[in-house]
N, C-alpha and C positions, 0 to 999 in steps of 0.2 A: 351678815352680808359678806364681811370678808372670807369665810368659811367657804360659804357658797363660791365664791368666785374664784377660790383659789381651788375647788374642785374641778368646774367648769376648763377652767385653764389645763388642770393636769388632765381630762377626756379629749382637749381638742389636742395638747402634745403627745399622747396615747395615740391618738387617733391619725396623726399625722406621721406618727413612727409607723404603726402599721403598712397604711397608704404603702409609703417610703418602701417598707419590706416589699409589700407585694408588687410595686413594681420593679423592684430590682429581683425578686423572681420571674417575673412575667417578661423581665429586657434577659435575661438570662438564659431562661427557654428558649427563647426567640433565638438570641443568638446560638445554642445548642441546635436549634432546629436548623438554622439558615448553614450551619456548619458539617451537619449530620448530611443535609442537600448537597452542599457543593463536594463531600468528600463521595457522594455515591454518585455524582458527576465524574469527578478525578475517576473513581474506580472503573464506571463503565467506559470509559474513554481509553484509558488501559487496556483494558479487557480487549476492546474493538481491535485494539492495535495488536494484541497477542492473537489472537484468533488469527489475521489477516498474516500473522506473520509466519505460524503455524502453517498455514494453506498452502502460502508461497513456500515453505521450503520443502513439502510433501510434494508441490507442483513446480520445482525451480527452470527458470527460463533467465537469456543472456543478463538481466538486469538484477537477478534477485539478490548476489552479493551487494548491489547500492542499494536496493530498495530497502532490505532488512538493517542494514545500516542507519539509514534515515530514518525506519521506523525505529529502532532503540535512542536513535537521540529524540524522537517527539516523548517517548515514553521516560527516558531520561529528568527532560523538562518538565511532564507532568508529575513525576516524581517528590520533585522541586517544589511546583507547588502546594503537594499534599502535604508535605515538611511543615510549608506554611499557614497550609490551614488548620494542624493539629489531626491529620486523619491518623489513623494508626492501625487499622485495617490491612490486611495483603492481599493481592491480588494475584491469582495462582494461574502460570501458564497452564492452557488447555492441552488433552493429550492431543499428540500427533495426527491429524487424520491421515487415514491411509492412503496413497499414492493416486492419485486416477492413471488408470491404466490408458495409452492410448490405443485410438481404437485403430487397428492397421486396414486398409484399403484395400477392398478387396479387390483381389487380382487382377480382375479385368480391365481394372480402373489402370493401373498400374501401366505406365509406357514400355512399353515393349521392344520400340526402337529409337535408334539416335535421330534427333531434328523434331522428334514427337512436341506438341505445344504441352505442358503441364501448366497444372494449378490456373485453369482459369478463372479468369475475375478476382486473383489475390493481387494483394497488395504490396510492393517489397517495403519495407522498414529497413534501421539501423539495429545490430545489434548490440551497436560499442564496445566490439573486442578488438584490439588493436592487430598489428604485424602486417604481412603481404595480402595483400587480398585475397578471401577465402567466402564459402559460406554457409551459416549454419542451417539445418531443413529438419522436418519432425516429417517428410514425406519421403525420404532418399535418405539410401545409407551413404556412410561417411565414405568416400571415392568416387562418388558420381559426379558428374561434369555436366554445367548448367550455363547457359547463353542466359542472358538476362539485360532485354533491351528495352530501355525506356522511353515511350511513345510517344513523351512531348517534346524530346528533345533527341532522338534519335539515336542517342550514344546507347554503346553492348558492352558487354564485358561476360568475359567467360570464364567460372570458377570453382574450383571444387568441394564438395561438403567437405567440412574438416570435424564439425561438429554437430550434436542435437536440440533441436530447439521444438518451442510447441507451432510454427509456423511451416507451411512450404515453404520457403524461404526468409532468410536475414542476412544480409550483405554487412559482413565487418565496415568497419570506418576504410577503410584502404580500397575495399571494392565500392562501394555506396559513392564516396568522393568521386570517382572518376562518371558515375552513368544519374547521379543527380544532377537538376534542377538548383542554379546559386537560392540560398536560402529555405529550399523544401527540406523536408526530411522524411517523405510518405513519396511512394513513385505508385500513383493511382491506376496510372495508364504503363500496366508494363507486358510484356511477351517473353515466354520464363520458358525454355526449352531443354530439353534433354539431349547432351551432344556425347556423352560417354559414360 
């Protein structure tokens, strides 16, 4: 009897090591699994950020030195986390896409004389480049001379392309200040003229 029992005893301590093991496999997969997930998270989150960063500087407009900036500190940080999750994978910038060309307006389109109304129904924006008031256009080469009057509040200002942008027009911070709206930053309602 005690034979017996002292078998019985060593099947259920066999039996409960097993157990034991296969659940410390089966918690171990798991966590390989949930680990394996969050770093092909990390990775595609990355990636989203290199692509988007790629585009912008194949298509760079007044803000793309801050934007590309912010994106490498998000991609920075995600970094950081994949440190912490154990990833050990890389994530390889995509090549370059190539430039979009813009598409230039045809001629007729094109004002012809000074006072002519351009770019109807655009919108003027900020482009955040500092100094004397100037403005940047993707419709007018750099010397052209633009009246640009804001229609809910009546104020003009008149100024010349200094630089290229992807809009008909961006008013620097120096010209923007004078013909905004306290607290807008979008002049919805404007009258955008050709005077030189």
């Amino acid at each position: 009897m005690r034979r017996r029992r002292g078998m019985i005893d060593r099947k259920v301590v066999i039996g409960l090591v097993v157990a034991a093991l296969a659940g410390g496999a089966l918690a171990v997969g798991t966590g390989l699994g949930n680990a394996s997930t969050t770093c092909d998270g990390l990775d595609q989150a990355i990636q989203r950020n290199l692509d988007f960063m790629a585009e912008q500087r194949a298509n760079p407009n007044a803000q793309t030195e801050a934007v590309l900036k912010n994106r490498q500190d998000v991609i920075d940080l995600i970094n950081v986390q994949r440190q912490q999750a154990g990833c050990t994978g890389e994530v390889a910038a995509p090549p370059a896409p190539p430039a979009q060309e813009q598409e230039a307006a045809p001629e007729e389109e094109a004002p012809q004389q000074n006072g002519d109304v351009v770019c109807q129904g655009s919108t003027v924006t900020l482009s955040g480049e500092a100094g004397e008031p100037f403005a940047s256009s993707g419709t007018f080469p750099i010397g052209t001379v633009l009246k640009v009057t804001n229609l809910d509040n009546d104020k003009s200002i008149t100024v010349t392309v200094q630089t290229t942008s992807g809009s008909c027009i961006l008013l620097n911070n120096a010209a923007f200040e004078q013909v905004r709206e306290p607290g807008k930053f979008l002049i919805r309602r404007a009258v955008i003229e050709r005077v030189g």
